[in-house]
C-alpha positions as CSV (number, residue, x, y, z in Angstrom):
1,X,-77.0,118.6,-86.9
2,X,-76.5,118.3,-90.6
3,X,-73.0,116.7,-90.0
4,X,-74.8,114.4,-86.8
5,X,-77.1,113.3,-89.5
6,X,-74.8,112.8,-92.5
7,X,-72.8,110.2,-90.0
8,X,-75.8,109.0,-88.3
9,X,-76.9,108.4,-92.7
10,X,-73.8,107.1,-93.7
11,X,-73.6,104.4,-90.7
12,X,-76.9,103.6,-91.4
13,X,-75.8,102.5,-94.8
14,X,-72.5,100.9,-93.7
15,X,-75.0,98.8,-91.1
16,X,-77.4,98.1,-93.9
17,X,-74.1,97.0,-96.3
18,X,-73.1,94.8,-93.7
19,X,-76.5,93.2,-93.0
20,X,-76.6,92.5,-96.8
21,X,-73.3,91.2,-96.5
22,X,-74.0,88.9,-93.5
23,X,-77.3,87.9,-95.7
24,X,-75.4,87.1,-99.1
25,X,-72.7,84.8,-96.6
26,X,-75.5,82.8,-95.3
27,X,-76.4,82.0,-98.4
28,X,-72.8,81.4,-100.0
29,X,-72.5,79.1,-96.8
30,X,-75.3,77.4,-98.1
31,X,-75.0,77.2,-101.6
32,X,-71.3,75.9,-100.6
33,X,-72.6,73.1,-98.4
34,X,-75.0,71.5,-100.8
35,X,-72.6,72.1,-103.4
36,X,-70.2,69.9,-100.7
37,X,-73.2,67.5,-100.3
38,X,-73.0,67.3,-104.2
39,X,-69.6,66.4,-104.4
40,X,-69.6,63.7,-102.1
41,X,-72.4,62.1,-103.8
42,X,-70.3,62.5,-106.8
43,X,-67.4,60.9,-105.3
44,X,-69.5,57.5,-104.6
45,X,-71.2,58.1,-107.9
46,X,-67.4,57.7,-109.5
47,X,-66.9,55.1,-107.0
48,X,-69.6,53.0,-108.2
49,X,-68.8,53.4,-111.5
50,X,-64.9,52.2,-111.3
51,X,-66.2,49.6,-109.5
52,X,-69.0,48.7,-112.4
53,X,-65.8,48.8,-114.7
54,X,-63.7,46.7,-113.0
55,X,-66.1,43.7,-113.0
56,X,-67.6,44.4,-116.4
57,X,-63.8,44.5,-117.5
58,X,-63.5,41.1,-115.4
59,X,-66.1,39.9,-117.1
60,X,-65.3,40.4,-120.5
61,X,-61.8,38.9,-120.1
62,X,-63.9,35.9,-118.8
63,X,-65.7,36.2,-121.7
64,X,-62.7,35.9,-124.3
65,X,-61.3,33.2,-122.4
66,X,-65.0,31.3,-122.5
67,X,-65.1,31.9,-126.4
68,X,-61.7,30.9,-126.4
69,X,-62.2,27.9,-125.1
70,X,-64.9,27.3,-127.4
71,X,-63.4,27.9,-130.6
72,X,-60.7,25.6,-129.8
73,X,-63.1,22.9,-128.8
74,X,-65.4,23.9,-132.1
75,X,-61.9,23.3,-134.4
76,X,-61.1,20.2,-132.6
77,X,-64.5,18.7,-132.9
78,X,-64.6,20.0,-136.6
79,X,-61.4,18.2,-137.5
80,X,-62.7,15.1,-135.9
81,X,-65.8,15.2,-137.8
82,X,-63.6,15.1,-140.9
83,X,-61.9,12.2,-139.9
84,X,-65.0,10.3,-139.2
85,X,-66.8,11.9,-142.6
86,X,-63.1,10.7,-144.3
87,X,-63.3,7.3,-142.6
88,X,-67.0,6.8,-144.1
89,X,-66.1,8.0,-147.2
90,X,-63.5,5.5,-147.6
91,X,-65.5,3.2,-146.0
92,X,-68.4,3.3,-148.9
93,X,-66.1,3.2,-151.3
94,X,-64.7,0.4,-150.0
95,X,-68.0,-1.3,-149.5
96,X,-69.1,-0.6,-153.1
97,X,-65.9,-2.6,-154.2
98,X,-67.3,-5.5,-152.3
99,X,-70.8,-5.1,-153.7
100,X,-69.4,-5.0,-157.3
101,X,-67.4,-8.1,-156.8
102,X,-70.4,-9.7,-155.3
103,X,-72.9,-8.6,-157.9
104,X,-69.8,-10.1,-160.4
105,X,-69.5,-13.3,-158.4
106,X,-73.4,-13.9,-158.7
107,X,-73.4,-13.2,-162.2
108,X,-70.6,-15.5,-163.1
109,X,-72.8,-18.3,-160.5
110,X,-76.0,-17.7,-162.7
111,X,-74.2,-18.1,-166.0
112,X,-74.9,-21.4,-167.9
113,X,-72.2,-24.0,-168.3
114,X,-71.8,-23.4,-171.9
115,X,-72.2,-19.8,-171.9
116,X,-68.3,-18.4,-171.6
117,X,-67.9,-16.3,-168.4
118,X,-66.1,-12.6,-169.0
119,X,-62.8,-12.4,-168.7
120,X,-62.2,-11.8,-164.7
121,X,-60.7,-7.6,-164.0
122,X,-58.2,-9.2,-160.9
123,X,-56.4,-12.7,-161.8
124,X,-58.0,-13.9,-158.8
125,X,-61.6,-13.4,-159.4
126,X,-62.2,-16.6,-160.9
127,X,-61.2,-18.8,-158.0
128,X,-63.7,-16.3,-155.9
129,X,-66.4,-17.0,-158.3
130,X,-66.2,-20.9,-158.2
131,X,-66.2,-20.7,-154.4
132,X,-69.4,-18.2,-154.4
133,X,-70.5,-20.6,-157.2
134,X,-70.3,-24.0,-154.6
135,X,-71.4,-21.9,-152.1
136,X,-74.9,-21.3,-154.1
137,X,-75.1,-24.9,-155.0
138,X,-74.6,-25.8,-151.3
139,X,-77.6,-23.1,-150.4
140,X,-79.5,-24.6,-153.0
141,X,-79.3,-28.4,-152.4
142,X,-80.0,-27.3,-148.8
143,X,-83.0,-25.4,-150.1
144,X,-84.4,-28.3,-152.0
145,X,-83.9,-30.6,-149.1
146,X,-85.8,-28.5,-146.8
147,X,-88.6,-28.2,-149.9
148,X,-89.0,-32.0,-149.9
């Protein structure tokens, strides 16, 4: 009996072992299907993600090109503006020649007869200043005729 019992003991535990075992698989299977589930998720996750890259990598290659774009059109502009600033520069200084000869003009018009006029900077200031001189006379006869 001892012997009967022993084997009847020890197939018990084998039985019980391989219960456990059954058990611990189930579990495994389990634990290996979510972990499955997981992985999947993880591919789309990485999916996404390339994608996301792609068309933020798109994107900032659009953006280069845009500032680009810009920065060329900013120089160009710039350098026009400095032409037109140029132009207008040489342009006032041009008009404050005029406005010096004129102021010169009028003075040499307003000057008595017997007063001597300065000598004239250019050689052909003093033809300009009898013509601006007539022309005064002329404005001023004109004046006096519309007076009376």
């Amino acid at each position: 009996m001892s012997s009967l019992s022993l084997g009847f003991i020890v197939e018990g535990f084998v039985t019980l072992l391989l219960i456990l075992t059954i058990g611990y698989c189930i579990v495994l299977n389990r634990r290996l299907k979510r972990l499955h589930a997981d992985e999947e998720v993880l591919k789309a996750t990485i999916s996404e993600l390339l994608t996301a890259t792609e068309i933020a990598e798109r994107a900032i290659h659009g953006l280069k090109e845009t500032a680009g774009e810009c920065d060329r059109s900013l120089i160009q502009r710039l350098a026009e503006a400095e032409r037109v600033s140029a132009e207008i520069d040489s342009r006032l200084v041009a008009g404050e020649a005029v406005l010096k000869r004129i102021a010169e003009i009028a003075e040499a018009a307003a000057m008595p007869a017997d007063r001597t006029a300065p000598k004239p900077q250019r050689p052909d200031l003093r033809s300009q200043a009898s013509a601006a001189a007539a022309r005064l006379k002329q404005m001023r006869d004109g004046a006096e005729e519309q007076a009376a």
